[in-house]
N, C-alpha and C positions, 0 to 999 in steps of 0.2 A: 867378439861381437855377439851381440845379443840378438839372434835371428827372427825371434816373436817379437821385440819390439820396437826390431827395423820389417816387420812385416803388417803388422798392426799401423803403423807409421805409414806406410805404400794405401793401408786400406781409408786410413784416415784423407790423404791427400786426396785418391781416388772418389772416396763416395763421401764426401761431405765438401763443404763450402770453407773447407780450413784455410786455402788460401787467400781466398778471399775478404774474408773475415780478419787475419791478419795485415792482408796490407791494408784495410781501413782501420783499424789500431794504429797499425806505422803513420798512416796519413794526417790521424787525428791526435798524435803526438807531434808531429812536427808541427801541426797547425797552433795544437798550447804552447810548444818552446815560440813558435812566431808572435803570437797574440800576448804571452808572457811580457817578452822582448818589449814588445811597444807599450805594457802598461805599465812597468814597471823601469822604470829608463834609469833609475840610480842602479840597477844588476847591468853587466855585462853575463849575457848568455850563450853559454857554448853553442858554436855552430851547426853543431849536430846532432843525433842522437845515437847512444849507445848502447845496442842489444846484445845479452850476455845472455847466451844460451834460453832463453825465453825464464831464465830463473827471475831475470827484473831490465828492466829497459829505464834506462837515463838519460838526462841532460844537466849540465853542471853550470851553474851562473856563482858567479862573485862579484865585491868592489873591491875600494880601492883598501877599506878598514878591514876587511875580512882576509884580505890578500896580507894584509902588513902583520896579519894574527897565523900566518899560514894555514887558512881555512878558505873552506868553497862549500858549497849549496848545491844541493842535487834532488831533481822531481823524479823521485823515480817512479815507475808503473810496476807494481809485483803482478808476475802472471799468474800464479798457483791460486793464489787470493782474490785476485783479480780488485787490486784497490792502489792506493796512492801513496806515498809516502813524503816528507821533506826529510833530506838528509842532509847534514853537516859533520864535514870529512875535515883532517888535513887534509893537507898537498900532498904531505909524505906521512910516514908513518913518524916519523920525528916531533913531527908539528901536533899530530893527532893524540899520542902519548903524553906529550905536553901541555897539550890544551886539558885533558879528561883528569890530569893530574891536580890542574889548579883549580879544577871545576866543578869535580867529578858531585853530584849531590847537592849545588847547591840550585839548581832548582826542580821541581818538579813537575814544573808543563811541560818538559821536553824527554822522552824514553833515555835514558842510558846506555850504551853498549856495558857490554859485560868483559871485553876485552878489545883493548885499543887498538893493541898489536897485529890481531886476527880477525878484526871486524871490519866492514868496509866502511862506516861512520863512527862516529864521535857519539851525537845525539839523534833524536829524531821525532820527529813530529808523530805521535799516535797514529796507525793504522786509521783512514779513516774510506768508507767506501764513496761511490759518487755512482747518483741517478741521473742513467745514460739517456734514460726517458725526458729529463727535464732539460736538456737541449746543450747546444755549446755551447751559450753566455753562463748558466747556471754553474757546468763545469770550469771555465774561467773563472768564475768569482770563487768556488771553493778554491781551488789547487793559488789562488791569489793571494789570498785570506788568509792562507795555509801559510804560504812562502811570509807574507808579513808579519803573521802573529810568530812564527821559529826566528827569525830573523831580528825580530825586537828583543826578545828573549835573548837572544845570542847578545844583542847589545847590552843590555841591560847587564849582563853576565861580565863585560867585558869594560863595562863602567865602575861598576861596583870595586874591581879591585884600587 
């Protein structure tokens, strides 16, 4: 155990609004997976959300075409960065090897992972950050925008051959 930065961690919880502050993150990600969900009604959206060590926090949506590619969708939040990302996974690492194999390059709106086998996505929508000041509809439309514009791509990608 690292005793300074489980003690630094005691001081943080103590004298600052850290808890705080995170469960309105929590709050206001489930409120995008819910507002998602209803604007977007051709995804099915994972029921929940899923927090990995505060390195990045997810929720995964797919249909019926992305499922039959064995591929899924994921909004993740990076905490380090503190920004958004769209990501597109396999299911398994099978699918995800597979897909980057047929794909890998052919286009350029979307980041490439650098290894399929070790990375948690396939592709993914540019880093992009979001002005928390300009409200929850404005957040909505970006992280929406986001998920449609990767998502056409992925089609288009998936047309082509």
């Amino acid at each position: 155990m690292n005793r300074d930065l489980l003690l630094k961690y005691k001081e943080l919880i103590q004298s600052t609004d850290c808890i705080a502050a995170y469960r309105e993150f929590v709050r206001m990600f489930r409120w995008l997976r819910r507002r998602l969900e209803e604007e977007l009604p051709e995804y099915r959206f994972q029921g929940r959300i899923t927090e990995n060590g505060m390195d990045y926090s997810y929720f995964l949506f797919t249909n019926e075409k992305l499922k039959a590619e064995g591929l899924k969708g994921g909004v993740m939040f990076l905490h380090e960065q503190f920004c958004f990302e769209i990501w597109v996974s396999g299911i398994n690492r099978k699918d995800q090897k597979r897909f980057y194999q047929r794909f890998k390059g052919k286009t350029e709106k979307l980041k490439w992972c650098e290894d399929p086998e070790h990375q948690d996505y396939v592709v993914k929508k540019p880093i992009f950050t979001i002005d928390f000041q300009a409200g929850e509809e404005r957040l909505l439309f970006e992280i929406k925008t986001a998920v449609k514009e990767t998502m056409e791509e992925i089609q288009w990608l998936l047309r082509e051959e």
